[in-house]
N, C-alpha and C positions, 0 to 999 in steps of 0.2 A: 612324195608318195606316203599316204596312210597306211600305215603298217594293220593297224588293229582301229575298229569302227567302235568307238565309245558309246556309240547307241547300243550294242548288241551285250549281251549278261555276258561276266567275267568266267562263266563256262564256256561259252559259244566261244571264247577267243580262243580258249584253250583247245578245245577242240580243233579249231580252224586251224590252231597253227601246230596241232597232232596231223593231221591229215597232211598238211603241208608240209610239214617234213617229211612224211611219210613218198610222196611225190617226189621231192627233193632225192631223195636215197634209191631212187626209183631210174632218176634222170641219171644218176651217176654209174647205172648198168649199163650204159651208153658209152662209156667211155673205152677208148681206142676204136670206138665199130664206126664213127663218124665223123672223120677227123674235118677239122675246120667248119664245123655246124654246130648249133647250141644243141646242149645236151637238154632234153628233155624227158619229162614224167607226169605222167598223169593218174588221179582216183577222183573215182565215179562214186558218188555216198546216197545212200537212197533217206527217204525221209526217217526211218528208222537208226539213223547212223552209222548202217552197218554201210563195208563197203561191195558194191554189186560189179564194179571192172574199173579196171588198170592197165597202162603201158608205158611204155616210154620207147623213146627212138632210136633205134638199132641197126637202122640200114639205108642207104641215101636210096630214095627211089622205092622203099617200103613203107608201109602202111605209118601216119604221124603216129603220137602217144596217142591222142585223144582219139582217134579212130579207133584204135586196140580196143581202149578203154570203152566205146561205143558199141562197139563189136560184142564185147563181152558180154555187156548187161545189158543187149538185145529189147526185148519192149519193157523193159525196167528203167531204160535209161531216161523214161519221162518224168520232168518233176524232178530228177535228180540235182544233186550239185556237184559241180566239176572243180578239182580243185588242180591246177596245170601249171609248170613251170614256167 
């Protein structure tokens, strides 16, 4: 597995792997509410950087991260980038 893409400028990785931890830390609000499922996180980052939705999974049989995250940033969510555990 390629951790970091040597094509993309040594900000873009930085970034990428702000955002992914960001997720990461996200997935971990998950914990006890799901037991024996992978904990999950997700952010939604529009072309601007900023981030427009987030979630992570919280309930067997409730809504994934990435739907939350979809939900959120409603017709924004086009063109975005998904960054998901």
């Amino acid at each position: 597995m390629l951790l970091f893409d040597k094509n993309k400028p040594i900000d873009q990785e930085k970034t990428d792997a702000m955002w992914m931890d960001e997720a990461l830390d996200l997935a971990k609000k998950g914990e006890g509410m799901v037991p024996s499922r992978p904990l999950v996180g997700c952010i939604l980052i529009d072309e601007n950087n900023k981030k427009i939705g987030d979630g992570f999974f919280s309930k067997i049989g409730g809504p994934h991260a990435e739907i939350q995250a979809l939900q959120k940033a409603g017709v924004n969510a086009k063109d975005a980038t998904m960054y998901v555990t």
